[in-house]
Z-matrix of the N, CA and C atoms (Angstrom, degrees):
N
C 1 1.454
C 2 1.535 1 108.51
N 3 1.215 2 123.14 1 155.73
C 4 1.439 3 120.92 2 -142.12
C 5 1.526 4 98.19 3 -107.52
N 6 1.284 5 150.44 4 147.22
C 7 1.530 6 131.26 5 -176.36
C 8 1.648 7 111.48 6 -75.29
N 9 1.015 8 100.58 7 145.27
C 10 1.774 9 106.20 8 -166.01
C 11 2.043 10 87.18 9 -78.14
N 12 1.010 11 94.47 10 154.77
C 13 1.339 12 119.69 11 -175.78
C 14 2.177 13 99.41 12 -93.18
N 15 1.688 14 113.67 13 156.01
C 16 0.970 15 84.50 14 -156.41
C 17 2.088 16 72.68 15 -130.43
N 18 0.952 17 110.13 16 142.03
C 19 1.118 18 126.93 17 -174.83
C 20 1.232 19 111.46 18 -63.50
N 21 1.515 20 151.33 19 171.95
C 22 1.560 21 151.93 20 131.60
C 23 1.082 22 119.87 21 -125.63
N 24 1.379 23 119.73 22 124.85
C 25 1.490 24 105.72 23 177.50
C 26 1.413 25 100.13 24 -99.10
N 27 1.580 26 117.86 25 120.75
C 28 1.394 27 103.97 26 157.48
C 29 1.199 28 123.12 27 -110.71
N 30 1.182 29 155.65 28 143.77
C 31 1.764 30 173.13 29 107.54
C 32 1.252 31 99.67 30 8.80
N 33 1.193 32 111.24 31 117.51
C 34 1.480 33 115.68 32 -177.52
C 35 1.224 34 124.94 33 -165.68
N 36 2.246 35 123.63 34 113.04
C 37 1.151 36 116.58 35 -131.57
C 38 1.790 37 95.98 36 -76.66
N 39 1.232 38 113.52 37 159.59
C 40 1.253 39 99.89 38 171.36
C 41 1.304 40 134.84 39 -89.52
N 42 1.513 41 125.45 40 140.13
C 43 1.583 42 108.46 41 -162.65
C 44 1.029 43 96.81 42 -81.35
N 45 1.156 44 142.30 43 -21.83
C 46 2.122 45 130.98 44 -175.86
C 47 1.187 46 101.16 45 -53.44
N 48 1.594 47 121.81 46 -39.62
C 49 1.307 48 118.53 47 -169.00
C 50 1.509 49 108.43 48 -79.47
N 51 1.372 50 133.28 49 -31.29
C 52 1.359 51 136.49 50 -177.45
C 53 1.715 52 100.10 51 -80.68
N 54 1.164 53 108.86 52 -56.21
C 55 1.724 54 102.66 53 -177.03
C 56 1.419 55 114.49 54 -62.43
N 57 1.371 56 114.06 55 -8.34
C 58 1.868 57 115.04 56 172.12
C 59 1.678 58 98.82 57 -88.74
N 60 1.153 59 114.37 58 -23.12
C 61 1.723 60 107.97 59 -171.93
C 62 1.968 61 103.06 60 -72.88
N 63 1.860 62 96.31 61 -39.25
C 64 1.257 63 103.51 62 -158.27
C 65 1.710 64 98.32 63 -64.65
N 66 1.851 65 113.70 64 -35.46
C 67 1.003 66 122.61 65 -169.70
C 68 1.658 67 116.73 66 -62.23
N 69 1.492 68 93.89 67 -35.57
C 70 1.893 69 101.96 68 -174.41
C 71 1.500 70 96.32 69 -76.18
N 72 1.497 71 142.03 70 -30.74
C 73 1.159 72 136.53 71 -160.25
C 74 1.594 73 106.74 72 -81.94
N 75 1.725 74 106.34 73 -30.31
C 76 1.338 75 114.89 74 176.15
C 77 1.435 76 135.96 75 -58.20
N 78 2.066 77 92.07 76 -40.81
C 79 1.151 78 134.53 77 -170.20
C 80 1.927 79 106.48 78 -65.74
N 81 1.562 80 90.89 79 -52.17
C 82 1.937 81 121.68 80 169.16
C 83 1.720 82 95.46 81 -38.91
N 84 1.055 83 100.32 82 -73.35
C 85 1.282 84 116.85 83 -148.07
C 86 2.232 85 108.56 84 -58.88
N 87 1.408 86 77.70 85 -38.89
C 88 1.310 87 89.64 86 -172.56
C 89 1.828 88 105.27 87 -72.18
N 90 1.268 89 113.43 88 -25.68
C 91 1.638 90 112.28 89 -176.47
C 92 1.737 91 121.97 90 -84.84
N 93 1.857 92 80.97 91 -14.45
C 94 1.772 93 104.27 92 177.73
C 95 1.627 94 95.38 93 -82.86
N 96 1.344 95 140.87 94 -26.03
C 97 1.102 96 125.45 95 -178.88
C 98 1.193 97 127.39 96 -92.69
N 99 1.883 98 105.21 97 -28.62
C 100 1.564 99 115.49 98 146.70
C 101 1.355 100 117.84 99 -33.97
N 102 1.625 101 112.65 100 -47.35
C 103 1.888 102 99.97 101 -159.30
C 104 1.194 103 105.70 102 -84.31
N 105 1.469 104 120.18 103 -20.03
C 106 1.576 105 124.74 104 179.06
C 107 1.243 106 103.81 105 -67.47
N 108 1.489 107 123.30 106 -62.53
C 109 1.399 108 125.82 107 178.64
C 110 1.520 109 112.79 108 -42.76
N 111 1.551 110 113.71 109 -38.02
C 112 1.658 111 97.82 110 -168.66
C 113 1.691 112 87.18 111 -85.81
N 114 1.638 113 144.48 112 -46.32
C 115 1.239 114 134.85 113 -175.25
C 116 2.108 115 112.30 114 -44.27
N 117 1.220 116 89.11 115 -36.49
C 118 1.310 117 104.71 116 170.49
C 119 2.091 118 124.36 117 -53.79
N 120 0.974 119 82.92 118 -42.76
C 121 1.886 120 111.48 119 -178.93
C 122 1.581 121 92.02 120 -92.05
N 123 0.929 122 109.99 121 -40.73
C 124 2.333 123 87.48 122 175.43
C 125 1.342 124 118.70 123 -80.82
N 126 1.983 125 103.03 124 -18.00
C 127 1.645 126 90.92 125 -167.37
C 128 1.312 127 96.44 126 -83.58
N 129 1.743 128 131.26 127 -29.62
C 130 1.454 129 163.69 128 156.37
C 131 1.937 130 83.06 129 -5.15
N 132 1.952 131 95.50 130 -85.50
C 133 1.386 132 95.58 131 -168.77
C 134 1.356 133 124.56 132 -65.73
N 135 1.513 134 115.85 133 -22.88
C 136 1.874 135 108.68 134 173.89
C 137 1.428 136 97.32 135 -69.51
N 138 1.156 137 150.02 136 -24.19
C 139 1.585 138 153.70 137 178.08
C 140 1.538 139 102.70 138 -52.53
N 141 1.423 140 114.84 139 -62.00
C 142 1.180 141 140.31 140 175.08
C 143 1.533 142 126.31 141 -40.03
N 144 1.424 143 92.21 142 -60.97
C 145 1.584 144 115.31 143 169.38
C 146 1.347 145 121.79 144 -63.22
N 147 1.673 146 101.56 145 -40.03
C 148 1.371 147 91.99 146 175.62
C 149 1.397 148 116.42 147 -82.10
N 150 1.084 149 132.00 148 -17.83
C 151 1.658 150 142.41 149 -174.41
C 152 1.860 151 91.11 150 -68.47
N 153 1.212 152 105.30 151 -42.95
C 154 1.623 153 100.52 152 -169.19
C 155 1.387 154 95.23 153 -75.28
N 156 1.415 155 152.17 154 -53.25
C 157 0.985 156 131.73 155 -174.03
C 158 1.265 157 110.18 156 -51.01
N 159 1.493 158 129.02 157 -45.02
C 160 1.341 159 117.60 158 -145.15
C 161 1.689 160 89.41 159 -74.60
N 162 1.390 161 109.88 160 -31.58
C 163 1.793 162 108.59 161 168.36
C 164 1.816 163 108.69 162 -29.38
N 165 1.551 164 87.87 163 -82.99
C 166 1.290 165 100.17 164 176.24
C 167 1.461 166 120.90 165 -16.78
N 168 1.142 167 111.37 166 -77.87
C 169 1.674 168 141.35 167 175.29
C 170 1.424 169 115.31 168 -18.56
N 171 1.648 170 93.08 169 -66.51
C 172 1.750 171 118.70 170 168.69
C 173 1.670 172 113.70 171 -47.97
N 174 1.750 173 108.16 172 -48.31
C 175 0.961 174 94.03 173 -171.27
C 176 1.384 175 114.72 174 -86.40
N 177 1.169 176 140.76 175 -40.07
C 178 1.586 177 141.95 176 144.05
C 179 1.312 178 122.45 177 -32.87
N 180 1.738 179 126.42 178 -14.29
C 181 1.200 180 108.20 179 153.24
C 182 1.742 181 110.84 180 -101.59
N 183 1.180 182 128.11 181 -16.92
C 184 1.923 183 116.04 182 163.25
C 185 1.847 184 98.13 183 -52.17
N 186 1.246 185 120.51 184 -51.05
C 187 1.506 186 101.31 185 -167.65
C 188 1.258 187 112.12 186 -88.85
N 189 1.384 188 139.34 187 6.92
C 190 1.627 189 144.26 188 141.67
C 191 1.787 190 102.15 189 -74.45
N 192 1.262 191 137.63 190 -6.82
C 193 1.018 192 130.71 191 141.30
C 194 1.253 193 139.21 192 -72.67
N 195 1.303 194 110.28 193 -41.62
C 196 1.630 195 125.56 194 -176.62
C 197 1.659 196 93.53 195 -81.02
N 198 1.652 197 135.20 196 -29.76
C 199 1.306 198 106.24 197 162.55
C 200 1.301 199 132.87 198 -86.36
N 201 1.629 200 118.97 199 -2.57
C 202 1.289 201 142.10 200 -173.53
C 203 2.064 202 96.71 201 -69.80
N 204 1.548 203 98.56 202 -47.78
C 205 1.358 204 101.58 203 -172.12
C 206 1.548 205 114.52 204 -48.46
N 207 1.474 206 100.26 205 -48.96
C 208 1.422 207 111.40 206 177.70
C 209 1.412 208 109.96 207 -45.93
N 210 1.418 209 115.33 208 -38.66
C 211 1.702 210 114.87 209 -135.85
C 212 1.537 211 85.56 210 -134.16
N 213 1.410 212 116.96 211 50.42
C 214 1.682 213 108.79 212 -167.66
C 215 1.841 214 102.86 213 -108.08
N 216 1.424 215 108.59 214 -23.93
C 217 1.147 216 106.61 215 155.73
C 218 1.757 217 140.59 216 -59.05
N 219 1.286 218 95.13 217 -16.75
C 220 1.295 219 110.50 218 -177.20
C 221 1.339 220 103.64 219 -104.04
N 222 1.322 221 122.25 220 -46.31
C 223 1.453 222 113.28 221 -161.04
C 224 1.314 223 108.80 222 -122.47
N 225 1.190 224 122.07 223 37.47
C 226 1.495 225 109.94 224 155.22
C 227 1.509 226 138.87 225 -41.43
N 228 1.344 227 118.50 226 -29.18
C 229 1.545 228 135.29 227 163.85
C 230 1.586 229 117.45 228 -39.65
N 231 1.943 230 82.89 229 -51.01
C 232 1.764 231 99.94 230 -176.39
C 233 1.749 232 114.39 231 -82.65
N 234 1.592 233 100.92 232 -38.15
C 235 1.412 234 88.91 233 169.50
C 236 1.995 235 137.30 234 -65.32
N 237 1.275 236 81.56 235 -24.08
C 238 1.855 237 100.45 236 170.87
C 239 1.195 238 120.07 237 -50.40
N 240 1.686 239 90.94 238 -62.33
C 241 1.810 240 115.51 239 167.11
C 242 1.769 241 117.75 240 -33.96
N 243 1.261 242 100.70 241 -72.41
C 244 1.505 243 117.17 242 -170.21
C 245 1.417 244 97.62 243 -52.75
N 246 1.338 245 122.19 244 -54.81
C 247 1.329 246 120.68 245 -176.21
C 248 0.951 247 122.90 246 -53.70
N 249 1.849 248 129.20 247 -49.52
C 250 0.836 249 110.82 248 179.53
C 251 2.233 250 119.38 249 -69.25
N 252 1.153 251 90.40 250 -33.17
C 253 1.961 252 97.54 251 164.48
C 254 1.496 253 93.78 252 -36.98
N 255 0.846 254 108.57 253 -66.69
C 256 1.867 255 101.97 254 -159.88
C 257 1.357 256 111.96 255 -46.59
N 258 1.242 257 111.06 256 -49.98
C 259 1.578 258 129.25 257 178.02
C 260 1.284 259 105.08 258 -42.53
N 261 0.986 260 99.14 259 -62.51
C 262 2.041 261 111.94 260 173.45
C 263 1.496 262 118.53 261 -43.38
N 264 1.295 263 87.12 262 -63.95
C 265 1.981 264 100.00 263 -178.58
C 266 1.813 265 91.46 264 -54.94
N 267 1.302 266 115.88 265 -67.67
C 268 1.844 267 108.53 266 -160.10
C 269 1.704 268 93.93 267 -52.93
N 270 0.810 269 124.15 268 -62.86
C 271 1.510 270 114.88 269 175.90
C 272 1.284 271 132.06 270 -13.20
N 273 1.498 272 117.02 271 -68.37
C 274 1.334 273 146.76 272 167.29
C 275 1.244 274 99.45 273 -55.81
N 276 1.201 275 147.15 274 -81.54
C 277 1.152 276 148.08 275 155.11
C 278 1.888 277 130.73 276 6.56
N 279 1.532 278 79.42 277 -87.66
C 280 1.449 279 80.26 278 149.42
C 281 1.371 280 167.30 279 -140.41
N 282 1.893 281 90.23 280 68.14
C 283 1.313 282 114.05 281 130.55
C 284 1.269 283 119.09 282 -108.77
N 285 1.126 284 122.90 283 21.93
C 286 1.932 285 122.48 284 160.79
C 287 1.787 286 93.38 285 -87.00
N 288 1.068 287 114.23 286 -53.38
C 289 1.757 288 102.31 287 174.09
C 290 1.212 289 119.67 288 -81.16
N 291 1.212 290 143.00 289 -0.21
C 292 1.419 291 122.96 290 128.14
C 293 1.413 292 141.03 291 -69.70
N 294 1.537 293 115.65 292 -10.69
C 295 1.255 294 138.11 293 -173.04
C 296 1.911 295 82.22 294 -95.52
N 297 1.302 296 138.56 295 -49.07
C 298 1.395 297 134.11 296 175.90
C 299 1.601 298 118.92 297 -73.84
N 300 1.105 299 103.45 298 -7.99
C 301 1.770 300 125.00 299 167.22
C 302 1.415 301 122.89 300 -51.72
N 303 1.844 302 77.19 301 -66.63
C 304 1.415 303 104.92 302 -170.70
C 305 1.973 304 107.94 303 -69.93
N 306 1.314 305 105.14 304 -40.27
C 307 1.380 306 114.05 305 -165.70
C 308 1.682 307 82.29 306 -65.30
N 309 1.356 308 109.47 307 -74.20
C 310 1.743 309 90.24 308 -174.49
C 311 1.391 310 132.79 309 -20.62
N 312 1.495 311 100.88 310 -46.12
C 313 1.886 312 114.35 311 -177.24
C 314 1.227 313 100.04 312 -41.88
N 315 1.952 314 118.07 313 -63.25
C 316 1.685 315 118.50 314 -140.74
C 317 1.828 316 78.32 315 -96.86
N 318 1.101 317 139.16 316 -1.15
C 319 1.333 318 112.18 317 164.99
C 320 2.191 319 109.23 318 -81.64
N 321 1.554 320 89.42 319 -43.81
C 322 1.781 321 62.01 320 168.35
C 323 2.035 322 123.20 321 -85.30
N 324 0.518 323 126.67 322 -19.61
C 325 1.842 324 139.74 323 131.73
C 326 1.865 325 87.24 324 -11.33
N 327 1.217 326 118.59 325 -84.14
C 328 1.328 327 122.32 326 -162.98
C 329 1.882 328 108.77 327 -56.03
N 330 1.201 329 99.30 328 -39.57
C 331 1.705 330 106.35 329 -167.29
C 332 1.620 331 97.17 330 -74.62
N 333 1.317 332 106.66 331 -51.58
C 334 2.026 333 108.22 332 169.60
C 335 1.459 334 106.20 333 -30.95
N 336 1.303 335 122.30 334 -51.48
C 337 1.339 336 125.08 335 -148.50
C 338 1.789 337 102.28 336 -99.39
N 339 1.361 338 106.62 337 -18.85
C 340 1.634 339 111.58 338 -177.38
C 341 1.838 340 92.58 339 -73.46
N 342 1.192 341 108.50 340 -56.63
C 343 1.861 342 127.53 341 176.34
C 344 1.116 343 94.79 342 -44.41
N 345 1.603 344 139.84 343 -79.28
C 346 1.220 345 112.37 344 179.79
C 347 1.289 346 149.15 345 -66.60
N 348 1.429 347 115.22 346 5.02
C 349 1.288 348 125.22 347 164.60
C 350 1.512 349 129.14 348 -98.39
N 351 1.470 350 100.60 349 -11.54
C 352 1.281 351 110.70 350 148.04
C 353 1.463 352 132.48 351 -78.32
N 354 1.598 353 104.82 352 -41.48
C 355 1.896 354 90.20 353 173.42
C 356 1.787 355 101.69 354 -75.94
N 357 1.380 356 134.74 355 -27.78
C 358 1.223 357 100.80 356 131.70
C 359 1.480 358 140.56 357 19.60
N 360 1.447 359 96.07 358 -115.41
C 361 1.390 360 92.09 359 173.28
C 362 1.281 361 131.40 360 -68.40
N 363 1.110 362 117.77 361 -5.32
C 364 1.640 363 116.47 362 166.36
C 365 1.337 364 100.41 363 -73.07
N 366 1.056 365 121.84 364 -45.98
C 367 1.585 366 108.95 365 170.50
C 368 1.375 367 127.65 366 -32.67
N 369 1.610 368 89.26 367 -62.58
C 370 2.170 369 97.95 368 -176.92
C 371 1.774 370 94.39 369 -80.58
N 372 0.919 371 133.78 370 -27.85
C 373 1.291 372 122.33 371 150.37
C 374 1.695 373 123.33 372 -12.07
N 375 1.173 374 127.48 373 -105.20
C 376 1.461 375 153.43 374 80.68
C 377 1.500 376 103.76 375 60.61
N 378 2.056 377 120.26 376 -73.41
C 379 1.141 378 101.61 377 171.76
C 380 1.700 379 118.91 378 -76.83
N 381 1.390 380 114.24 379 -17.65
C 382 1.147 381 116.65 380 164.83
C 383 1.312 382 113.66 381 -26.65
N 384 1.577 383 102.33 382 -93.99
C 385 1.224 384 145.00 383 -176.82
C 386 2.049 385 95.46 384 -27.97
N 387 1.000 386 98.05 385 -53.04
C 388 1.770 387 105.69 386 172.88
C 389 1.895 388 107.83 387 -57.17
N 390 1.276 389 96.75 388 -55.76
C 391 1.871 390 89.39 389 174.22
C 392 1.016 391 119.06 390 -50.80
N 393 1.161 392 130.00 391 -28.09
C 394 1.449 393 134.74 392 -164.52
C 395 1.494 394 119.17 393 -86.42
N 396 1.370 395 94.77 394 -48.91
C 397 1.984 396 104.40 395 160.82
C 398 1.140 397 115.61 396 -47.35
N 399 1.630 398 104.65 397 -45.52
C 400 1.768 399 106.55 398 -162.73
C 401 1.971 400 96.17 399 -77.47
N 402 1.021 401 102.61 400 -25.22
C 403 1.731 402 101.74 401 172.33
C 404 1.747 403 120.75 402 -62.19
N 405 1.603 404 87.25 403 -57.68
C 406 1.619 405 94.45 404 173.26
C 407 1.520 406 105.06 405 -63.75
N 408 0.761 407 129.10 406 -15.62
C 409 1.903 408 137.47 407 -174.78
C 410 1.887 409 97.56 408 -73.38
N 411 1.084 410 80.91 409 -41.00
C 412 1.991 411 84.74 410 -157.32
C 413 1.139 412 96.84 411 -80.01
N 414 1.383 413 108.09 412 -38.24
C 415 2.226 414 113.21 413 -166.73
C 416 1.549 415 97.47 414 -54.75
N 417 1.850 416 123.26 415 -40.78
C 418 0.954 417 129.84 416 -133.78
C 419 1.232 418 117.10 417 -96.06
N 420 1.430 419 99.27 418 -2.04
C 421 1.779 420 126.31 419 -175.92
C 422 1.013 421 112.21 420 -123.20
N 423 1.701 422 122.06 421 -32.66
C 424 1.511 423 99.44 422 148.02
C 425 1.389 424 145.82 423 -78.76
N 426 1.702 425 93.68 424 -6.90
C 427 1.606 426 108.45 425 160.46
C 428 1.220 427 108.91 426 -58.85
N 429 1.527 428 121.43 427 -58.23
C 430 1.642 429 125.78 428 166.28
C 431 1.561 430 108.81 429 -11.16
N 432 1.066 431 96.40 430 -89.81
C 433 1.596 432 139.31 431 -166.07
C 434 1.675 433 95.23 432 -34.67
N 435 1.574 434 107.31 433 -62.11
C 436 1.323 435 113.64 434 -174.17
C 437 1.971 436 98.25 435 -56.41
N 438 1.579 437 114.55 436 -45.41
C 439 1.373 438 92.28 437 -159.52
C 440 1.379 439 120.56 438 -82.18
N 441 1.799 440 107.77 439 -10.76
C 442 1.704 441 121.63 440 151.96
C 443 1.468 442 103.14 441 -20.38
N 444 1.504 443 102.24 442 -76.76
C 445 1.764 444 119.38 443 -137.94
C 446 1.379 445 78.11 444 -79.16
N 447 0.883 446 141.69 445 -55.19
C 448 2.006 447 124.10 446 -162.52
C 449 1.230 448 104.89 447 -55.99
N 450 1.850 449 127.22 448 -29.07
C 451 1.434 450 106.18 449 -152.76
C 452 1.583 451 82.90 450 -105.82
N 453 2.036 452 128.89 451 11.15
C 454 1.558 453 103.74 452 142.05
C 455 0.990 454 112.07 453 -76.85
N 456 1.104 455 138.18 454 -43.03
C 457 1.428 456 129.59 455 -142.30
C 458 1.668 457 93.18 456 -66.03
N 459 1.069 458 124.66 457 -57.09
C 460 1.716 459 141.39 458 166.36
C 461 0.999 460 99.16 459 -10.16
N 462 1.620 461 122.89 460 -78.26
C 463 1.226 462 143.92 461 -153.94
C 464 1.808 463 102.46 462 -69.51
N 465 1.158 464 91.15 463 -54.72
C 466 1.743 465 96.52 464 162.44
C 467 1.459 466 121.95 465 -39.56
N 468 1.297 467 113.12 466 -59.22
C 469 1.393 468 116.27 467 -142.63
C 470 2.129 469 88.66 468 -93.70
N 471 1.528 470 104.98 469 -20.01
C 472 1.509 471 92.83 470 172.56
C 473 1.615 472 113.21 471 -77.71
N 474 1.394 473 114.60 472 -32.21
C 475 1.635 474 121.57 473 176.38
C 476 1.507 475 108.13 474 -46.72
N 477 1.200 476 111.06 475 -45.82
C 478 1.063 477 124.02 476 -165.96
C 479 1.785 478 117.76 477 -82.37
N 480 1.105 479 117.96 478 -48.30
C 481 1.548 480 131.12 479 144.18
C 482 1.562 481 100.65 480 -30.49
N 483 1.218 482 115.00 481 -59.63
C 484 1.679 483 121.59 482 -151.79
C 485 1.316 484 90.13 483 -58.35
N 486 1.688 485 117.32 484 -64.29
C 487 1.241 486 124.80 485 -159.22
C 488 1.742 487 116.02 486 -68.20
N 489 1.053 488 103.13 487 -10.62
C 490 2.236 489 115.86 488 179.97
C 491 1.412 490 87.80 489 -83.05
N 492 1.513 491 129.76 490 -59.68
C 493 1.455 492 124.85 491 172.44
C 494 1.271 493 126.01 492 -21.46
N 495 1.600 494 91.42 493 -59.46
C 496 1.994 495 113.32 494 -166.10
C 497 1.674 496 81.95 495 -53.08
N 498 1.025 497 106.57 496 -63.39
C 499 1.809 498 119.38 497 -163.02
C 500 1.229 499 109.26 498 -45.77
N 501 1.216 500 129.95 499 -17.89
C 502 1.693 501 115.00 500 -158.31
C 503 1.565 502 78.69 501 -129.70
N 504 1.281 503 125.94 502 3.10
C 505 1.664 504 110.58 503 178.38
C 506 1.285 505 91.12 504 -89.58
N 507 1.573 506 123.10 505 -46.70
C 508 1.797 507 115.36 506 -165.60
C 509 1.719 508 103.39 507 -82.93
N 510 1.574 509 115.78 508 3.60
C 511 1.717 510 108.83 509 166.44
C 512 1.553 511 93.53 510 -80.92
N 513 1.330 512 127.94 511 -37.72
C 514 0.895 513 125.45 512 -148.60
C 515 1.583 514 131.41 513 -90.73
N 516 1.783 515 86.58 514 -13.60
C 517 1.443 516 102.89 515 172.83
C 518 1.830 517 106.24 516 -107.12
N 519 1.942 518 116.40 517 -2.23
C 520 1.122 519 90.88 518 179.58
C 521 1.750 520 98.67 519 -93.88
N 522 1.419 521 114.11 520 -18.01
C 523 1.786 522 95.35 521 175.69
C 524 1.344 523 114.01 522 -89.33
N 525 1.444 524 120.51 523 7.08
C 526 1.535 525 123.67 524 155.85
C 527 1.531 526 87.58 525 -65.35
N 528 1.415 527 122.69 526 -85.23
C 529 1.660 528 109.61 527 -156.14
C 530 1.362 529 109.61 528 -76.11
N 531 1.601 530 138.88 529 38.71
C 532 1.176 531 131.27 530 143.12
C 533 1.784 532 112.06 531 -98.61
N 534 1.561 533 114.62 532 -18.73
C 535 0.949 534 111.15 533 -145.93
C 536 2.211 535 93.19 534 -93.28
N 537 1.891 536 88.79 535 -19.81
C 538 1.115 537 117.66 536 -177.32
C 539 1.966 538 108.02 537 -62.01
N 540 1.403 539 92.73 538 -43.44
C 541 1.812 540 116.49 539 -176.51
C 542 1.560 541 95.71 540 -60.60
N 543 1.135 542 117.56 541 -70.85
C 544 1.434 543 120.19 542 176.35
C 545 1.528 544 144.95 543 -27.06
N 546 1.274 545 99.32 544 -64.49
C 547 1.340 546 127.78 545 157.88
C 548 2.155 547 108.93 546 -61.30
N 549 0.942 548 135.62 547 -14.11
C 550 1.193 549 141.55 548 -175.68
C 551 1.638 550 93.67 549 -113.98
N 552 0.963 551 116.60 550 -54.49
C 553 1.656 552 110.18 551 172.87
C 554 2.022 553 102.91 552 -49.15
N 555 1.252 554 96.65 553 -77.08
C 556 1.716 555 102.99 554 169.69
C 557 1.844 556 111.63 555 -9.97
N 558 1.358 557 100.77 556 -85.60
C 559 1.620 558 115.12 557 -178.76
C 560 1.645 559 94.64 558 -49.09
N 561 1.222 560 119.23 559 -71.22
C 562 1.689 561 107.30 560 -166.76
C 563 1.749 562 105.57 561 -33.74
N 564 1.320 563 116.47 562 -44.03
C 565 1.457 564 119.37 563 -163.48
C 566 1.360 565 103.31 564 -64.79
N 567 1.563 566 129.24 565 -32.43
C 568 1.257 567 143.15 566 167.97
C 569 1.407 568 126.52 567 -74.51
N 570 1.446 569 108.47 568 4.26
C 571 1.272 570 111.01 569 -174.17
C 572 1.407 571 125.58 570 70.65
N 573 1.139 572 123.08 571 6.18
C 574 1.424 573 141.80 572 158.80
C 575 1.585 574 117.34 573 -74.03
N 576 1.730 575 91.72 574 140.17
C 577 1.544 576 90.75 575 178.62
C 578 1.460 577 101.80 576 -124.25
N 579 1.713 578 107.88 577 118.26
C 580 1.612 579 127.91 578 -179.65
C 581 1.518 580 120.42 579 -39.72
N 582 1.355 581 113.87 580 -13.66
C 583 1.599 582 119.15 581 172.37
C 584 1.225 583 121.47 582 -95.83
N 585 1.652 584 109.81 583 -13.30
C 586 1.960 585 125.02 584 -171.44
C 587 1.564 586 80.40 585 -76.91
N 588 1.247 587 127.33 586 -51.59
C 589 1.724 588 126.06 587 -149.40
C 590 1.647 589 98.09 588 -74.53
């Protein structure tokens, strides 16, 4: 009879479930850098926009100057005015683009830090992904190993069968031909001959 094989249960976390976490965290990460990147590209163009106005601005107030000169006797009231507006507007201005400066800074500040927490996890990714080979590596050689030694013991335990066989075939054929001697002795004593029967 062959040796019963002996089961193990081992506990063992599952990687579908860890490589779906690594995947949603990847997935996270990657949509957090999308929205920065596109928040990045609007503050980009209000940056833009506002630089062109203040173009604008500049240049519509040199030629509200160059007609002010003409007309400065008359309208000093209006030139004061405008001026001081302008003062106001460049002001506002720019500190709206330094206030959009700054937001740019800690948005790429934010994307640095999204990037590194993603190669990050490609890292533990990666060594994961490495534990796991070296696991399936090891299972796969002591599966070896295990199916070596079973197919001696096999080989063993049939040699050995074979050879109890051999043994009980030559018991079995020498009290066949003693039992054969006997019974032919018997009949001879009876006057019987073992080849008539």
């Amino acid at each position: 009879m062959p040796p019963k094989k002996k089961t193990k249960k081992t506990t063992k976390k599952s990687p579908e479930k860890s490589e779906n976490d690594l995947e949603t965290k990847y997935r996270r990460s990657m949509l957090d850098i999308a929205v920065l990147q596109d928040r990045i590209a609007l503050q980009c163009e209000s940056v833009r926009k506002i630089q062109s106005d203040r173009i604008d601005l500049s240049t519509r107030m040199r030629d509200m100057e160059q007609k002010l000169q003409h007309e400065r006797q008359d309208h000093r009231d209006v030139n004061s005015a405008l001026s001081r507006q302008f003062k106001t507007m460049q002001t506002e201005l720019t500190n709206k683009v330094k206030r959009l400066e700054k937001e740019v800074s800690q948005l790429n500040e934010e994307l640095a830090l999204c990037q590194e927490e993603l190669r990050k996890e490609k890292r533990e990714r990666e060594k994961m992904e490495q534990d796991n080979d070296a696991t399936i590596s090891d299972l796969l050689h002591k599966l070896d190993n295990m199916e070596t030694h079973y197919e001696k013991v096999l080989h063993d335990t049939l040699d050995s069968l074979s050879s109890q066989l051999s043994v009980a075939r030559q018991r079995w054929e020498d009290n066949s031909t003693a039992l054969h001697q006997n019974y032919k002795g018997l009949l001879s004593e009876f006057g019987l001959n073992a080849l008539d029967i």
